[in-house]
N, C-alpha and C positions, 0 to 999 in steps of 0.2 A: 374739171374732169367731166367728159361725155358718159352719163349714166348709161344707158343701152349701147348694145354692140349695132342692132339694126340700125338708130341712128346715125354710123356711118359708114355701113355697108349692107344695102338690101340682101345680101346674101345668107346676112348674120341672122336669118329669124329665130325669133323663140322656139317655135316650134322643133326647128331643127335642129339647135344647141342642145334641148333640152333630153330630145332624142337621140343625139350622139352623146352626150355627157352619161343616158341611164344608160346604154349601151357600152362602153367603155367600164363605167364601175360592174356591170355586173361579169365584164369578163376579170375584172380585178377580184373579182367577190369568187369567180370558180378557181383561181390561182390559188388563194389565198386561205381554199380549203382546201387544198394539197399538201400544205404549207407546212412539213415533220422534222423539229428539233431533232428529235431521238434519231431519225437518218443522215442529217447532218447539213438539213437546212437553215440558211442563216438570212440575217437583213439582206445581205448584199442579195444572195441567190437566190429569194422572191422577191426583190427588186428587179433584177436582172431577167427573172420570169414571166412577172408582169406586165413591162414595160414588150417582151418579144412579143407574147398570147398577145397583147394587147394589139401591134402592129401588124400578127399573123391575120387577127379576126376581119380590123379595119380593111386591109384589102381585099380579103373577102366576100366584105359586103359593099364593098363600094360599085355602085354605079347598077346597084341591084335594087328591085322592087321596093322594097322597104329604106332605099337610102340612094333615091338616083339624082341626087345634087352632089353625089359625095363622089370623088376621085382620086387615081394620086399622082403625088406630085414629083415625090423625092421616095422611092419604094426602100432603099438603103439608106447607111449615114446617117446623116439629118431629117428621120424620116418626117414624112413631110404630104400630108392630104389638103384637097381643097373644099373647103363649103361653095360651091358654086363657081365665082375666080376666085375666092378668096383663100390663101393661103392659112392653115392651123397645124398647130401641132398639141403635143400633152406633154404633159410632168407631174409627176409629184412633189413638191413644192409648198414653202412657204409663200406665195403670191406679191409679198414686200418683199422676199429678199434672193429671188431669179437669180441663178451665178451665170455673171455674165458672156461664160461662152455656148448659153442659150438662145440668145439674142441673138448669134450669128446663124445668118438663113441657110439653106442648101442654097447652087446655082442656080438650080428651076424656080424655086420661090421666088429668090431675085430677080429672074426673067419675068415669072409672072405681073410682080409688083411692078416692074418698068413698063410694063404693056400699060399701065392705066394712070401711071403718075403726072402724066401731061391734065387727067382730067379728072383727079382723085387726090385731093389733097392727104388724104390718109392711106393712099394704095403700100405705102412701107411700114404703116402698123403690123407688128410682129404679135401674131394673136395664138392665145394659148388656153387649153382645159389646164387647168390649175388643179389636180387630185390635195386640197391641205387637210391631208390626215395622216396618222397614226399609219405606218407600214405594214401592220397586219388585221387593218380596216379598209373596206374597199371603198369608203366615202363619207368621211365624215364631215368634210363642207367641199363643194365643189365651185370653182368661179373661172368666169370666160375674160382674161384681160387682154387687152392691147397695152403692149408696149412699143417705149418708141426708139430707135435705132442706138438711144442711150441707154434705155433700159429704164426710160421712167411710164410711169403708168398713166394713161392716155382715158384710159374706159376699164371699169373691173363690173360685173355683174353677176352676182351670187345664183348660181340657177337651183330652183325650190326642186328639189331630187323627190322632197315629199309627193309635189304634185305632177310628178312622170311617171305613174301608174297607165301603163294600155290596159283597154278597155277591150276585154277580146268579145263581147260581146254588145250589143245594142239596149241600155238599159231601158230604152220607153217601150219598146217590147210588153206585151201581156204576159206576165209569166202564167204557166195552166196551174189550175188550183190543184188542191194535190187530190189523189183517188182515196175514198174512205173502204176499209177493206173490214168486215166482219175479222175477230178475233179466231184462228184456228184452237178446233176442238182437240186437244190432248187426250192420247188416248194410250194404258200400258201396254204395251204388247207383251203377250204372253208366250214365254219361250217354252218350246215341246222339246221334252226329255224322252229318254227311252223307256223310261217307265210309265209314263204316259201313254206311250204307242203301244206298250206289251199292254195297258189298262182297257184301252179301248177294243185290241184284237180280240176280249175273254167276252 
């Protein structure tokens, strides 16, 4: 088995799995805090919610600033985006045990994959975000496989969700020392009555 996805397609970087995988869970993680028994939400219906939000977001951001390797492929059906040429898709899933009417591509993916199979021996690896957790967890282990048009696993790669924290800032930066401020002086104030003001008039 091929440990890394970049090993057989430059498209597959870490960088950019790792940024579509934190992406993806955290739109699974605002789903999933919607998510009310008591109105009469169930597995199937945040399944079924996730999986849309999940597809409404991706084309979204595709082919925009923060994600311009990402496009789509198949917008309906089979949905279907690309990392670069490279055809993906998602699930939630056990990653051993894919049912196998996942494995069938949409047409454009197929299209895709035949554009490069003369000079890609793996251009028909069926590659997937693997969501394997708990239904009402938005990530408890996530992994990027290739499979192969049987459905056996090719490349599986656990991406570290720990270490997909952005960094909205510049940490070598100086950060300013803080200002030291004297302690304000406390003071009662005395509230004037009317008897007060009749005291003063005599």
């Amino acid at each position: 088995m091929i440990v890394h996805p970049w090993d057989i397609s430059s498209d597959l970087k870490e960088c950019r799995l790792i940024a579509l995988a934190q992406f993806i869970a955290a739109v699974r993680n605002e789903v999933i805090d919607l998510f009310d028994e008591e109105l009469g939400d169930t597995r199937l219906s945040l399944g079924m919610r996730a999986y849309e939000c999940c597809r409404t977001r991706i084309k979204e951001v595709a082919g925009s600033q923060d994600f311009p390797y990402l496009s789509i492929l198949t917008p309906d059906g089979r949905f279907t985006f690309a990392v670069g040429e490279t055809p993906v898709r998602y699930t939630r899933n056990d990653p051993e045990c894919l049912p196998n009417r996942k494995i069938v591509v949409s047409h454009a993916a197929m299209q895709q994959m035949q554009m490069f199979s003369d000079v890609n021996p793996y251009a028909n690896v069926r590659w997937f975000f693997v969501f394997d957790t708990d239904f009402k967890s938005a990530a408890d282990a996530v992994y990027f496989v290739g499979y192969s048009e049987l459905g056996e696993i090719l490349c599986q790669w656990q991406i570290p969700m720990e270490d997909s924290v952005a960094l909205v800032s510049d940490t070598t930066e100086n950060l300013s020392s803080p200002v030291k401020q004297d302690k304000p002086v406390v003071k009662i104030k005395k509230i004037v009555t009317d008897k007060d003001k009749e005291d003063d008039g005599k």
